[in-house]
N, C-alpha and C positions, 0 to 999 in steps of 0.2 A: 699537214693537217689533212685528214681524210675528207673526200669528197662526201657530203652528211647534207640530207634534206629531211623535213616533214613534209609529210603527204596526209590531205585531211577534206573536209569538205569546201576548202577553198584552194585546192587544189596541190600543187607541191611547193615549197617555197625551201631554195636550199638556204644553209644553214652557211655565216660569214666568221668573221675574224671578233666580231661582236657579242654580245649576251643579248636576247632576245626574250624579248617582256609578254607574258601571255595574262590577258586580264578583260575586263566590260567593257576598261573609260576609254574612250579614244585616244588617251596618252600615251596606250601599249602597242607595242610594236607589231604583234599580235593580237585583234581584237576578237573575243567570243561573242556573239551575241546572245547571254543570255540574261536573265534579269538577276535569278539571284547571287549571280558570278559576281565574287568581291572585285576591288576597282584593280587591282595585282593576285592575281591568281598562283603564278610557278611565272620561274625564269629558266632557259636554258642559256649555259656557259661554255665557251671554247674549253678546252683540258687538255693539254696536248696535244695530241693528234686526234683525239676524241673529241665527246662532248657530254655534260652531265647536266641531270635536269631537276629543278631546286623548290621544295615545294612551300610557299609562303602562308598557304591556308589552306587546311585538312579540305579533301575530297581529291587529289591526284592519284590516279592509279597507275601502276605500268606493271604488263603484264597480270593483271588482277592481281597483285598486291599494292597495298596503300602507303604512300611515300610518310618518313615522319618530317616532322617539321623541321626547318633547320640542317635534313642532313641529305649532301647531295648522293644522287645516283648516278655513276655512268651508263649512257645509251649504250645499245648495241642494236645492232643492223637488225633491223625487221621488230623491234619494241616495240610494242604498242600503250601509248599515253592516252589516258581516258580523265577528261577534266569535265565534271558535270555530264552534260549529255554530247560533249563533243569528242568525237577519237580521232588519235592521230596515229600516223605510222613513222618511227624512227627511221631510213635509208642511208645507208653509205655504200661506198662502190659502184658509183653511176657509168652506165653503159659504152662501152667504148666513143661507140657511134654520137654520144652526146655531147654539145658544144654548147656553152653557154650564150645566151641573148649579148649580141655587141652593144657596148656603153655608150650609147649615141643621145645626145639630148635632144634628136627628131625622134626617135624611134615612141614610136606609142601601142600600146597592148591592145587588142582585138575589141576592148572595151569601151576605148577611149578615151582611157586614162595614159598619163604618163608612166614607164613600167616600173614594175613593183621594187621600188627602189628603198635602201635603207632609211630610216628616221634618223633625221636629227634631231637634238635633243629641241624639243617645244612643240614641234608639228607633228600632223597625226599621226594614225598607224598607218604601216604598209598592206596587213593582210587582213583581211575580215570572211568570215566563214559565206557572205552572201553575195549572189551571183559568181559563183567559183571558176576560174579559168580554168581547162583542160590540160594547158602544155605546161612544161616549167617554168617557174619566175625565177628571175635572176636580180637579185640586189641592183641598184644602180649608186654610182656615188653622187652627192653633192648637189642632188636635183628634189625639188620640194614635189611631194606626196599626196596625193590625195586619196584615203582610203575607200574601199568596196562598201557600198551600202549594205548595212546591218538587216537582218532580218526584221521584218516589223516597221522599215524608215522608207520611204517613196524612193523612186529608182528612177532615173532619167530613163525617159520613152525615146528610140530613133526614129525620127520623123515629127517629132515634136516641132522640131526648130529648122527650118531649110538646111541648117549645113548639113545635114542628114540622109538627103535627098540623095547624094551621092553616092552613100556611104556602100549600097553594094557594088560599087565598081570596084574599091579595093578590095570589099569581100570577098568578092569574085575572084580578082586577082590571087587574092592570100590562098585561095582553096586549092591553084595548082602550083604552090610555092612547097620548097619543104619547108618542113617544120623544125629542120635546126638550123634554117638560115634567118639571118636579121627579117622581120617582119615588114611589112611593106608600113607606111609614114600615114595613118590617113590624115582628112583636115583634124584643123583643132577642135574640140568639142566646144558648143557651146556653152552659156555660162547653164547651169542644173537647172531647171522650171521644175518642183515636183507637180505630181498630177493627184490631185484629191482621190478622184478613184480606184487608183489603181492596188492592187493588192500586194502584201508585203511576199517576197520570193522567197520563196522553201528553196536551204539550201540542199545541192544535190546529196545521195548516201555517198557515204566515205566509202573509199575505194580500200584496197589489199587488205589484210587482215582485221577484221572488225574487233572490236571489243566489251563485252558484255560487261553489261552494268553492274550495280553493287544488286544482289537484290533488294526487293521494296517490300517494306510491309502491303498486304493487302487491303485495300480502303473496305472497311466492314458498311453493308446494305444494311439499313433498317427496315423488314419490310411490314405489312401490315398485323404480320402474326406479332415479330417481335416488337414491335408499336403497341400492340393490345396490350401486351404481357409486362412493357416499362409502365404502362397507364394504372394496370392491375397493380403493380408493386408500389407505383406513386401513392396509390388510395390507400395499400394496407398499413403504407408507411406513413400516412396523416391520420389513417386512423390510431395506429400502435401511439403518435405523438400523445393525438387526442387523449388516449388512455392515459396513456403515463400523466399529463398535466394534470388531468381532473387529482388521477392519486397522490400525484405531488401535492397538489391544493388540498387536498381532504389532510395528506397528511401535517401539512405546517396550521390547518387551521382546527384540527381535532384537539381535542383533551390530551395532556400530555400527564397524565397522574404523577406522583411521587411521593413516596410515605418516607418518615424516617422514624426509628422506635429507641427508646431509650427506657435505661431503668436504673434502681442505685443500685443495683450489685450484677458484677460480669466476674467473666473469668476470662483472661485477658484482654479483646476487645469486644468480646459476642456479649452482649446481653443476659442477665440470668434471672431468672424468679422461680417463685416455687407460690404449692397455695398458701392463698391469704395475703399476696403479693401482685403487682401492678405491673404494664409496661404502660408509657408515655409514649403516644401515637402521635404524629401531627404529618395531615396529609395537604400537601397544593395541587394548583392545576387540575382539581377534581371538577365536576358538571356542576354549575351552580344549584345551588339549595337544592341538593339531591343527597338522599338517604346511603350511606355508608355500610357498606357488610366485610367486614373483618374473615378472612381467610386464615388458617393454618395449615400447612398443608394443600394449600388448598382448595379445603373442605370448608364451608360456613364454620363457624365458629358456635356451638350451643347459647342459647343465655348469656350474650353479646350485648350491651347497654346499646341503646340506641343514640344514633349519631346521624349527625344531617352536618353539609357541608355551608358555606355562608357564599352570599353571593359573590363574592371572588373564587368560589371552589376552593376554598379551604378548610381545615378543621383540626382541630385538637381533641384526644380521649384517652382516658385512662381504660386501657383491658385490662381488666382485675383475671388474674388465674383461678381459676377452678378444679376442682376436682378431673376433672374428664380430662384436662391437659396432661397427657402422658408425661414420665421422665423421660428427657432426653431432647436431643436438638431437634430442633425445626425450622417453620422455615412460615414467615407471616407476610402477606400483603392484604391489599383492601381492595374493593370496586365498587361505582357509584350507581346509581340508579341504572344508568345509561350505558351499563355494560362495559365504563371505560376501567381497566383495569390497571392498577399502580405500574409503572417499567420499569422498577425496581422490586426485589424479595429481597426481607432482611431477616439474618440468620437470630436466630437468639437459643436457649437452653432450658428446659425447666427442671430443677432438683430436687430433693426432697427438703424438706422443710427443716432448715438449719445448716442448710449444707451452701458453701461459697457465700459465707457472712449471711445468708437469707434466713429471719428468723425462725423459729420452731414453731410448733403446731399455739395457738393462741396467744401469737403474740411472744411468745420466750424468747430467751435469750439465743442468739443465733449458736452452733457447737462451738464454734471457733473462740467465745468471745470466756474472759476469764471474770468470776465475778463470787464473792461473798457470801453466804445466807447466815443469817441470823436467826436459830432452830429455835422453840418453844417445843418443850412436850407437856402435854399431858397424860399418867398414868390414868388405867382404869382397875378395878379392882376394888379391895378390902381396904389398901391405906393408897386411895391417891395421891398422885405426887404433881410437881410441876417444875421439869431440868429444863436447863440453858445449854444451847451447846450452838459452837461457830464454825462451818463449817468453809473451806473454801475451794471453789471448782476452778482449774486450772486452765490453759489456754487448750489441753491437748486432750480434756472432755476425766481429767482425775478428779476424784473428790475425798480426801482428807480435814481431820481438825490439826492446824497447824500448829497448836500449842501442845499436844500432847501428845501425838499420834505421834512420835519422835524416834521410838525404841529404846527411850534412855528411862531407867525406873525412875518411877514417882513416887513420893510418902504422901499420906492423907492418913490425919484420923479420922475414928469414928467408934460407937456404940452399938454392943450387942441389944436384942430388945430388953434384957434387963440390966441395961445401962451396965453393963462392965466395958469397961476404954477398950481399944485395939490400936494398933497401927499397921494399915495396910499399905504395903509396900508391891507396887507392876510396872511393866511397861507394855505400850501401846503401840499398836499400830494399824493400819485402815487397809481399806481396798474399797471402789468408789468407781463413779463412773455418771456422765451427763451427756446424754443426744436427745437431740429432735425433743425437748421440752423432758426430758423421762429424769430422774435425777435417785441415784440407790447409792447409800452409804454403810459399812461395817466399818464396825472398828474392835479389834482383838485382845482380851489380854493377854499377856505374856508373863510368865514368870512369878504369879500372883502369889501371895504370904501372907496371912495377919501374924502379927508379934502383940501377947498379953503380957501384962504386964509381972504374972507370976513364973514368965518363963516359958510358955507354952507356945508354941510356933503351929501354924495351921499353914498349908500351901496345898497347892491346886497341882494336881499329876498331869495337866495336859493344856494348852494354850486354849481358851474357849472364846465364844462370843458375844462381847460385852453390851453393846448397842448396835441393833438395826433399822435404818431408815428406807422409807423408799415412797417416792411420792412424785407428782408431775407439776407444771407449771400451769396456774389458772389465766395467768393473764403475763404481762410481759418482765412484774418484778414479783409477781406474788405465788409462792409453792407451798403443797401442802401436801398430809400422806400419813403412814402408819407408822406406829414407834414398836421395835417388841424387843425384849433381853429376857436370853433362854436364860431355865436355871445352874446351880453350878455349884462342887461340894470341892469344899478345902480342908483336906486328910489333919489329924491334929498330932502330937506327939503327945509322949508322957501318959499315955493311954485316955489322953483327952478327946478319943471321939472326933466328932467330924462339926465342921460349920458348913450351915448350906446357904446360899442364895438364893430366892426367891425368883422364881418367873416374873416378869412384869410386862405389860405391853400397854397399849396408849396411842396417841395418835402426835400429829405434830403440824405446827404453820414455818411460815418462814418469808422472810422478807429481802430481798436483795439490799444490801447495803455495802 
């Protein structure tokens, strides 16, 4: 095994057949004095003819790099170990000329301790960085230890105690001794007195190759500028708090409005009216007993019914549609006296009057809806008259009489005005039409003939138009309007000349049924 020492600020201590413990508590064989040095630091191990050094808890360096945990390093001559702020120098290959310290149980170190002999296991350490010896230490066997006082711990004074008194005669003696022979015996020391006063020994700087620390962060100065300027930011940050709380506060304790609108008729979820038509408002969370204004757009709302909210800030209203309310989407909220304004907009549509189930202009039937009339005319003229006719409007705004308006001919008699019989024989058919309350019906003949009875056939050379109606709705079942049936000539055979039809016109009511 190679000749192998540490050299550090307690001076050199070689390195035995052993594992040597480097750590705070005095249980290590090696003791550091530093405070936050855990109680086992790093071990060094024999390895052959080497030796490797084992690191137990992060901060070991050799050769500025950091040992891991767990995994050994082998030394080499001249390495340098740096554990906190202590460095050591790894040595092997000692000087020809060097003899180790003879194993004598008189022999005592320049200190007055017994010399630096190996630990058994339970007693203290052998080596401690304070008051450092100059020359080599040499293990002893099987001889109890008392370790170098730590930095920071009282230090026995010479001349404390009379045995002391003496003690530079051997000094003396030792100074023209060499230094690799056995040391000269002095007395025994007496038993340790420490001294209250005395101050704790800086040990000496480590000798041969030094070892630079890890670097350190720099400890930041606060000085009175940057003092001012934390003070400065403290205020703006209690002020910015201050802010924010107040607007937190105003905002959980403000009006929080909400409208919601409804109507009977939408087109799929949006809301629809048209005029003469309503939406159903109902607003909360409004300013108590505070006056209401209805937004479109918005814009104020024209000739808006007046509305005040009730002392929970609430309320209910019917918007009635008016003229001014354009066709097309929009977009309605409300806001109270107080300026607080609904956090919600509800969309809704307005159409024309008839259109998405909404009814027609006075109340009519809405376009969409299918329905009945039951027509009254009255002629005007030279021979008044008074026809029935049934008319019925269909879902998709047609207006036909369903009974005859067919295409299929029809017989009816009847009398010339000097009572001679006929039979007149046509077929019918309409063309019609119903929106927004407007309601216009024709109906055509087709195919028209009288037959007399002496053989004479009379027929019409072109389909003409047998009744026309056209009239609006006055209220939501009742229509009315004009009646008129142009004239119309039916050619005769047998050189019988011609039959003419009279003009008629007239007027007409009608009743939904």
């Amino acid at each position: 095994m190679a000749n192998a020492a540490l050299r550090g600020p307690f001076g050199r201590i070689p390195l035995g057949s052993t594992h040597l413990n480097i750590g705070y508590s005095a249980d290590n064989t090696l003791v550091v004095n530093e405070t936050p040095l855990p109680t086992l630091f790093a071990t060094i191990n024999p390895n052959g003819l080497n030796y490797t050094i084992n690191a137990v808890r992060d901060g070991v360096w050799v050769n500025g790099q950091p040992l891991r945990l767990g995994l050994p390093r082998q030394l080499q001559s001249n390495d340098t170990i740096q554990i906190q702020q202590t460095a050591l120098t790894y040595e092997e290959d000692q000087p020809a000329n060097y003899t180790p310290i003879a194993s004598s149980g008189s022999d005592m170190n320049p200190y007055g301790d017994n010399a630096y002999n190996a630990r058994a296991a339970g007693t203290p350490a052998l080596y401690s960085n304070a008051n450092a010896p100059t020359q080599d230490v040499t293990p002893r066997e099987n001889m109890p230890a008392r370790p170098f006082v730590l930095p920071g711990s009282p230090t026995p004074v010479p001349g404390a105690n009379p045995a002391y008194n003496s003690s530079s005669d051997w000094q003396q003696q030792g100074a023209n001794r060499d230094p690799y022979q056995t040391p000269l015996a002095p007395p025994a020391p007496p038993p340790f007195v420490p001294s209250q006063s005395q101050s704790p020994v800086t040990p000496p700087p480590p000798t041969g190759q030094q070892f630079s620390t890890p670097p350190q962060r720099p400890q930041a100065r606060l000085g009175s500028r940057g003092l001012r300027t934390l003070l400065y930011a403290l205020a703006a940050l209690l002020i910015l708090l201050g802010i924010g709380s107040a607007i937190g506060f105003y905002q959980l304790t403000r009006p929080q409005p909400v409208t919601t609108v409804s109507s009977q008729y939408s087109s799929g979820t949006t809301p629809v009216g048209s005029v003469g038509t309503s939406f159903h408002v109902l607003g909360y969370k409004f300013s108590d007993n505070s006056p209401i204004t209805f937004l479109l757009d918005n814009n104020p709302i024209p000739q808006q019914p007046s509305v005040r909210s009730d002392d929970q800030g609430n309320f209910k209203a019917d918007l009635p549609v008016t003229p001014v309310w354009s066709v097309g989407p929009h977009k309605l909220t409300a806001r109270d006296g107080g300026s607080y304004l609904a956090k919600n907009v509800s969309d809704l549509t307005i159409v024309n009057p008839g259109d998405a189930n909404t009814p027609g202009p006075n109340g009519a039937p809405s376009d969409a809806t299918g329905f009945g009339l039951q027509v009254k005319v009255t002629t005007t003229g030279n021979s008044p008259r008074t026809l029935a006719l049934f008319v019925l409007v269909s879902r998709s705004g047609t207006v036909c009489d369903p009974e005859t308006d067919t295409n299929q001919p029809l017989t009816t008699n009847g009398k010339l005005q000097d009572n001679t019989p006929y039979k007149k024989t046509s077929s019918y058919t309409c063309r019609g039409s119903y929106k927004a309350g407007k309601i216009s019906y024709t109906e055509t003949s087709n195919n028209t003939k009288d037959d007399f009875s002496d053989g004479t056939t009379c027929q019409a050379n072109s389909p003409f138009t047998f009744v026309q109606l056209d009239g609006t709705f006055t209220n939501g079942t009742t229509a009315n309007g004009n009646f008129s049936s142009p004239a119309y000539t039916l050619n005769c055979n047998k050189g019988g000349g011609t039959v003419n039809g009279s003009a008629e016109t007239g007027t007409w009511t009608a009743t939904i049924v």
